[in-house]
N, C-alpha and C positions, 0 to 999 in steps of 0.2 A: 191582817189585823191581829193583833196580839189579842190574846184569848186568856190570860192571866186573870182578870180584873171581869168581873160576869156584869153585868148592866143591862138597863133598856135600850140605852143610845148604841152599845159595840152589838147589841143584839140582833138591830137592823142590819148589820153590815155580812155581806157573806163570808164562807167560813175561810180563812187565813191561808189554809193551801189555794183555794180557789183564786183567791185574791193575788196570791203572789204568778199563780199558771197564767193567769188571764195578760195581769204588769209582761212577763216574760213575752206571749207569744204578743202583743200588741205591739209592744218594741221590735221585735224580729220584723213583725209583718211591718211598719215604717221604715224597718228599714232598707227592707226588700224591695217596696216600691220607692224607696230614694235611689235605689241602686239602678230600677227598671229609668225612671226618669232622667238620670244623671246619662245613661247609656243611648237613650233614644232621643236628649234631648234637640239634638241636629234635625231629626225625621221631624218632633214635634214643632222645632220652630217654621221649621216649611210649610208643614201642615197648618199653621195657625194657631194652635191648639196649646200650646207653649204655657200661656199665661192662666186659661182654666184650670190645667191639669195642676199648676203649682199654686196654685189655691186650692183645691184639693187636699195638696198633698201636706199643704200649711198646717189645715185645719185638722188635717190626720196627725199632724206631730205636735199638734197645739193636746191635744187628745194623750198622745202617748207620752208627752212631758208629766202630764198630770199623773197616768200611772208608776211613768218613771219613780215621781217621787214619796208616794203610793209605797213605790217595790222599795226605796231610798227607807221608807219611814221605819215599815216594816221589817226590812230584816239589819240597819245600821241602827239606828235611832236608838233601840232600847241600851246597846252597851253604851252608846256615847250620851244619852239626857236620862237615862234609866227607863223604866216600862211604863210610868205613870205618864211623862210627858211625852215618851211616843205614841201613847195609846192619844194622846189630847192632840197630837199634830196628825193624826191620820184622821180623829174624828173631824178636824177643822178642815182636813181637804176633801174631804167624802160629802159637808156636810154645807160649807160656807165656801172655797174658794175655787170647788164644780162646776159651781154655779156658772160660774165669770167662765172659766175652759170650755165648757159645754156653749154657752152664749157664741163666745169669739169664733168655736168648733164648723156652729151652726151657718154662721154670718159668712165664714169663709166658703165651708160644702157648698150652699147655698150662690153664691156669686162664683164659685167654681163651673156648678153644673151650669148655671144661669148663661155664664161667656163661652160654656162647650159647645150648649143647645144651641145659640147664637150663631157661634162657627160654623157648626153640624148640617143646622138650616142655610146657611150662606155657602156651604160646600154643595151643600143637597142642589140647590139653585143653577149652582159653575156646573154642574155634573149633568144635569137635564137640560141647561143651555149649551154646557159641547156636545152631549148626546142629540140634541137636537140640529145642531151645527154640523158633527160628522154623520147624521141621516141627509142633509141636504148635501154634503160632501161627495158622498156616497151617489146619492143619486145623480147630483150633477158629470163625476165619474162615468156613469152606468150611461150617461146618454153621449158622452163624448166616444165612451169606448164602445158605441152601439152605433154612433152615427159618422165615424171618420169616414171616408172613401179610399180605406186601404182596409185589407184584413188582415183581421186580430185572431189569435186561440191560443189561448194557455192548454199548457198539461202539465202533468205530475211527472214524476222523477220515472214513472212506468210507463211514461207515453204515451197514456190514459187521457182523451180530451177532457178538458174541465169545463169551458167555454169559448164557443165561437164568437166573433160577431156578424150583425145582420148584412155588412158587405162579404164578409167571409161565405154564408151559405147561398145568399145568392148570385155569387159567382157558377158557384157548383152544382146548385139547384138541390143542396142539401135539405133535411129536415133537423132541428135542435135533437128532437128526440133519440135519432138514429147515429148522430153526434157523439154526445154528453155521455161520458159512461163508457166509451167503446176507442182504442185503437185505432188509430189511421191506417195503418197495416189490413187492420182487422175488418175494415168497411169496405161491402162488397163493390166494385168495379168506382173505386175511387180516386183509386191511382195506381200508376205500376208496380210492382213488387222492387224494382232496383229503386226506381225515384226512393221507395218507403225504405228501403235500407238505407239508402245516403242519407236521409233526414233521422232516421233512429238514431247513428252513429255521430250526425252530427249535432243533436241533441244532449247525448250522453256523454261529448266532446265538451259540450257549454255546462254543463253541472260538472263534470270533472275540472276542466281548466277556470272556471268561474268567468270567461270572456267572450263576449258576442262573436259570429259568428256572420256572414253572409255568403250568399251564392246566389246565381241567376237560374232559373230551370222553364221547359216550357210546358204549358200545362193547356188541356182543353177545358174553356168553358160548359155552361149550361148552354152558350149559344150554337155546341158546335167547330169554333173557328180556334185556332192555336194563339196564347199569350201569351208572352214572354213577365217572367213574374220574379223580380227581386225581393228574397227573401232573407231577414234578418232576424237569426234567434238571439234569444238574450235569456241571463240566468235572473228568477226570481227569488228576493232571499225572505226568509220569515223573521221571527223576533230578532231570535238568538244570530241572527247572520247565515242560519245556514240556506246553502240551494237546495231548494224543494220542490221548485216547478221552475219551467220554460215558456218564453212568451215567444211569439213569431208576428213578426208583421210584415205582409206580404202587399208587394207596392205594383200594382199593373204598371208597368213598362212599353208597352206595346205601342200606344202613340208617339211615346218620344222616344223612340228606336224609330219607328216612321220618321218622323220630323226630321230626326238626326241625318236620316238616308237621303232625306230629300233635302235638305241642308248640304251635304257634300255632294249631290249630283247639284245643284245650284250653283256650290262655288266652283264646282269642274265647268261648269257651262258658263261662267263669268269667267273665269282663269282663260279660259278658249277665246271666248268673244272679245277678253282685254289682249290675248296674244295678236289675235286677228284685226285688231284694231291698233294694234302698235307696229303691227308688218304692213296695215292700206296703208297707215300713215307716213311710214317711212317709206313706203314703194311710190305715194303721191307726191311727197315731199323732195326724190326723188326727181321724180320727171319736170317739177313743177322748175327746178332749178335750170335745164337745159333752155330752156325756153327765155328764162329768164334773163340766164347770162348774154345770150343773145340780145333781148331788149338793151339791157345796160350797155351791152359793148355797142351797139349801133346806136344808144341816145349819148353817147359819149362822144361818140365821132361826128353824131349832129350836131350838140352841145359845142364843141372845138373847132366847126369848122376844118375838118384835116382834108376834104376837098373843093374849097373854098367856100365865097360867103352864100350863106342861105335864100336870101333875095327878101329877106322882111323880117323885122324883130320878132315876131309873132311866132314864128316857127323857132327863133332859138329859143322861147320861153317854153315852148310845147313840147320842146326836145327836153328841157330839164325839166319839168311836172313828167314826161314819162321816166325821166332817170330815178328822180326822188319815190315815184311809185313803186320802182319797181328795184329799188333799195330797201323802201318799203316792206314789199312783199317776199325782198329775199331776208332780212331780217325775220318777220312771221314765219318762215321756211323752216330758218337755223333753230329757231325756240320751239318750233312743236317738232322738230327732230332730237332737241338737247330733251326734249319732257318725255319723248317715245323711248328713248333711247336710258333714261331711267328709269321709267315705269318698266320696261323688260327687262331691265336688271344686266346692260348692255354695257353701259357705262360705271367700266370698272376704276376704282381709286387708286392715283397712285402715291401712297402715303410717304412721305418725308417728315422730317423735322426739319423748321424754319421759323424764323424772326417773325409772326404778325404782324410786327409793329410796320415792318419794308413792307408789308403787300397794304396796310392800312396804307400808309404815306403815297404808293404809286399809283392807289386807286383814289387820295383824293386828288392827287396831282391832273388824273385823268380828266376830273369833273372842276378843274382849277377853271378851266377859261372859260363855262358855261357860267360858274357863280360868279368870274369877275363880270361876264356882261348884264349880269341882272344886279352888284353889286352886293353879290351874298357872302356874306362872313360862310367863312370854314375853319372849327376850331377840333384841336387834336388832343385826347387827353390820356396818354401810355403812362401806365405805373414804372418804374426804372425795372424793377427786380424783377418786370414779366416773364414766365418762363417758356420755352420754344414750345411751337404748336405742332402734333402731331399731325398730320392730316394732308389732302390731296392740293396741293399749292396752284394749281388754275382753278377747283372748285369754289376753293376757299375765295381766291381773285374774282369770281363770275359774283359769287353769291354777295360780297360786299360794293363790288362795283354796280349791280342793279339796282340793292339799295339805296347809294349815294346818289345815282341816277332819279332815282325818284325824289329822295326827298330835297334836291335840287330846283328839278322840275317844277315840283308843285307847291314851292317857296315863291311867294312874292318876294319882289324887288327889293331890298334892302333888308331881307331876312337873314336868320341865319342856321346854320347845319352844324350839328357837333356829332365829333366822336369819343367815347371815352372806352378805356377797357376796364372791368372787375376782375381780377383774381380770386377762384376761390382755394376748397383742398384738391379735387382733381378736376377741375374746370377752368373755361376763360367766360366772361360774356361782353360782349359787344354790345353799344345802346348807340345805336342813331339816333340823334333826334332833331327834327326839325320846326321851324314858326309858319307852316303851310298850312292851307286850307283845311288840313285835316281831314278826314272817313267818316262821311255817318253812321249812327249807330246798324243801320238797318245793312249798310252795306261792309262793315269789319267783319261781321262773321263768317261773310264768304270771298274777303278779298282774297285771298290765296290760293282762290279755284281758278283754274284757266280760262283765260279773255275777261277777267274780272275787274273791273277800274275803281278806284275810290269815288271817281266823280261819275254822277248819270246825267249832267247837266252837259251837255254839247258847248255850252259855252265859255265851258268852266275847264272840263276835259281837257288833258293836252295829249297830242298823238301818241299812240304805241297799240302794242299788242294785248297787252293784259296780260301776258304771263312770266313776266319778271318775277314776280312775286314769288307764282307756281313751280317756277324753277327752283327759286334760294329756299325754298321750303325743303324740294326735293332734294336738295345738295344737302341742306341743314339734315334732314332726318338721314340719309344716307352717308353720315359722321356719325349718327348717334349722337343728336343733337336737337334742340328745341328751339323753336321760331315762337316770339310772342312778340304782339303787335297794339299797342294802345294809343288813341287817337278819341281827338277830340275836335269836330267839326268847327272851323273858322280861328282854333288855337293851334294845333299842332300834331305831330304826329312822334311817336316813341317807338322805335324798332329794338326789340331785344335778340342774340344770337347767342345760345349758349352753346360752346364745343368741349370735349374732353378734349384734355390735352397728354 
C-alpha cells in the first residue's frame, strides 16, 4: 500500500513492504501447488481425489488473484493513475471486493475438504473391507496349505525352514518347533547327509535358474516302512520379482508305484492267459476239423448215393441235416481260428494298392442271388475320381463281404441294401445300409463281441455264428481303421468303414 497520503483508512492496512512480501510468496506458493497438481494429476484421478483437490486449489487462486492485484495496484498503478487513485483502488480491494474473494475462497476450501473427507472416508471403507477380505484370504490359504495331503515347506534363500505343513511333520514325526528356524541339513538324524546335499544344490539350482525343479528319493517315515516320495521345488518371488525363498511339495508315491507294479504283473498274466487262449484255441480248432472233414465227406457220399440207393427218404434227409451241421460247425471252426489268429498278431497283412470299387462289385455280386430270392434291391454308389486303396485285398474282401452278408440276411423281402463310398483327405468310408430289422438299443453296444447276434429272439434270429462282426472289426482296426455301427430296431441298420488309404 502506498504510504504517501497518512489517513485512518491506509492506516488499517499493513505496512507496504509486508503487503508486497506476503502478494509475492502467496503467488509462488499457488503456483507451486498448481505445478504439484498438474504433475500428479493422473495418481489423483485414480485415486478419486481429483475434483476436491481442485477446489482447493480454485479457491487458493481465487485468494492469490486478489493479492495479485493487490501486488498489480501497488507497485504499477501509481505511475500509470497516479498515487491518489492507486491508493483508492487498493483501499477498494482490501476493503469492498475481499469481501466477495474471501466468500468464493471459503465456499470453494469448504466443498474441497468436504469431497476429500468424503473420498477419504469411502477409501478408509475399500481399505478395511480388502483388509478384511485379504484376512479371510489369508486364512483360507493357511488351511488349504495346512490341510493338503502332500507336503509343503518353504525356506529362505539359506535353506533356513520357514514353514512346514501338518502332512509334512507327520510324515516325519517332526515337531514345528524344532523345524522353524533351523536347516534340514542341520536337524539331527533327519535325513542323510548326501540326500541333504542333493536337495541344497538343488534348491540353490531353483533360485539361481528361477525353474522348478523335480526328483523321486526314498525316504523313511515316522512308520518305519520306505516311501518313495516325488518332490517338486519351485522358486518363490516377492514384490519386486526377486527369488527369495523355495517351496517344495512332496507327493507320496508309494501306492501308485504299488498299483502300477500290480497293473503290469496283471497285464503280463492277461498277455499269458490271452496267448494260451489263442494256442487251446487253435490246437481245438485244429483237431475239431479232422473229425469233421470226415463227417462231411461220408454225409456227402450218403447224401449222393455213390453206393447205391439208401432204402428210405428218411436217411437221405438225415444225411444232409448232418452235412449242413457240420458245414456249420466247420464254418464256426474257420472264424474262431481267423479271430485267434488276429488276436495273436498271426495274421499278417498283405498290403497292395487296388480298385475298392472291383472288390465292392465282386462282394455284391457274391450276395447277388441270395437278394434276388428275397427280392432285395442292391444299390452301388462309387464316386468316379475314387482313389486306389492301400491295404490287404482278401481282408479288405472278408471284411465287406460279412457285412453284405448280414445286412442281406436280416432284410426282409422286398428291402433294400446300399453301398456308397465317401472320399475324404487321407481316408475312404464305406456306409452299408440296410431296411432290416435293425439292433436294439441294449444289444449295439456289444454287437461286435464274439457269438454276439443283433437279434435275441429265436424267432427272429437267422443262423450264424456271431462273429462276423468280430472279425471285420478286427480286420478294420488291424488297417488302422474304424468300425461305427448305427441302428435302429424294426427301421434299419448303417454300417460305417473308414480305411486310410
Amino acid at each position: 500500500m502506498c504510504r504517501h497520503e497518512v489517513g485512518m483508512t491506509y492506516s488499517l492496512l499493513p505496512p507496504w513492504g509486508a503487503m508486497i512480501g506476503v502478494d509475492i510468496l502467496l503467488i509462488a506458493i499457488a503456483l507451486a501447488a498448481s505445478v504439484v497438481v498438474v504433475n500428479r494429476r493422473d495418481d489423483l484421478r485414480r485415486s478419486g481425489a481429483l475434483v476436491g483437490v481442485a477446489c482447493v486449489l480454485g479457491g487458493l487462486w481465487v485468494v492469490t488473484l486478489l493479492f495479485a492485484a493487490n501486488l498489480f495496484a501497488n507497485v504499477a498503478l501509481p505511475g500509470i493513475l497516479g498515487l491518489k487513485r492507486a491508493n483508492d483502488v487498493v483501499v477498494s480491494l482490501h476493503y469492498h471486493y475481499s469481501w466477495y474473494a474471501y466468500l468464493l475462497f471459503a465456499v470453494l476450501v469448504f466443498a474441497g475438504l468436504v469431497l476429500i473427507a468424503v473420498h477419504f472416508t469411502r477409501q478408509l471403507r475399500d481399505i478395511e473391507a480388502r483388509s478384511e477380505a485379504l484376512r479371510d484370504n489369508e486364512s483360507m490359504l493357511d488351511s488349504i496349505f495346512e490341510n493338503l495331503p502332500f507336503g509343503l515347506l518353504i525356506k529362505d534363500s539359506n535353506h533356513v525352514i520357514e514353514r512346514p505343513n501338518r502332512a509334512y511333520l507327520s510324515w516325519y514325526g517332526a515337531d514345528l518347533e524344532n523345524m522353524v528356524g533351523h536347516r534340514s541339513d542341520h536337524i539331527e538324524n533327519f535325513q542323510p547327509d548326501h540326500d541333504a546335499r542333493v536337495m541344497n544344490a538343488q534348491e540353490d539350482d531353483v533360485i539361481t535358474s528361477g525353474k522348478p525343479l523335480y526328483r523321486q528319493v526314498e525316504r523313511y517315515f515316522v512308520d518305519g516302512k520306505p516311501h518313495t516320495i516325488g518332490i517338486t521345488k519351485f522358486p518363490i518371488h516377492d514384490r519386486d520379482g526377486r527369488i527369495t525363498k523355495v517351496g517344495s511339495i512332496s507327493v507320496d508315491l508309494t501306492d501308485l508305484i504299488k498299483a502300477e507294479d500290480a497293473m503290469r504283473e496283471a497285464l503280463a498274466d492277461a498277455e499269458a492267459a490271452n496267448r494260451a487262449k489263442s494256442q487251446f484255441i487253435a490246437t481245438m480248432s485244429h483237431e475239431f476239423r479232422t473229425p469233421l472233414n470226415a463227417i462231411l465227406g461220408f454225409s456227402e457220399m450218403l447224401r449222393g448215393e455213390y453206393f447205391g440207393p439208401l432204402g428210405a427218404d428218411s436217411y437221405r434227409e438225415y444225411a444232409n441235416d448232418i452235412h449242413d451241421s457240420g458245414e456249420h460247425l466247420l464254418r464256426l471252426v474257420n472264424e474262431i481260428l481267423d479271430i485267434a489268429a488276429i488276436e495273436a498278431g498271426k495274421r499278417s497283412l498283405q498290403k497292395e494298392h487296388f480298385a475298392l470299387s472291383e472288390v465292392l462289385k465282386d462282394c455284391l455280386r457274391n450276395v447277388q442271388q441270395s437278394a434276388a430270392d428275397r427280392d432285395i434291391t442292391l444299390d452301388l454308389e462309387i464316386p468316379d475320381d475314387m482313389p486306389e486303396l492301400h491295404a490287404d485285398r482278401k481282408a479288405v474282401a472278408q471284411i465287406f463281404l460279412n457285412i453284405l452278408a448280414n445286412a442281406v440276411k436280416f432284410t426282409k423281402a422286398g428291402g433294400a441294401v446300399g453301398v456308397c463310398v465317401r472320399v475324404k483327405a487321407d481316408e475312404l468310408t464305406v456306409c452299408v445300409t440296410d431296411t432290416g430289422v435293425g439292433i436294439s438299443g441294449e444289444l449295439l453296444a456289444r454287437i461286435t463281441e464274439p457269438f454276439a447276434k443283433g437279434q435275441s429272439n429265436p424267432h427272429v434270429a437267422e443262423s450264424g455264428t456271431g462273429l462276423g462282426l468280430s472279425i471285420v472289426k478286427s480286420l478294420v482296426e488291424a488297417h488302422g481303421g474304424t468300425l461305427t455301427i448305427s441302428s435302429e430296431a424294426d427301421i434299419g441298420t448303417a454300417v460305417y468303414v473308414t480305411l486310410p488309404y
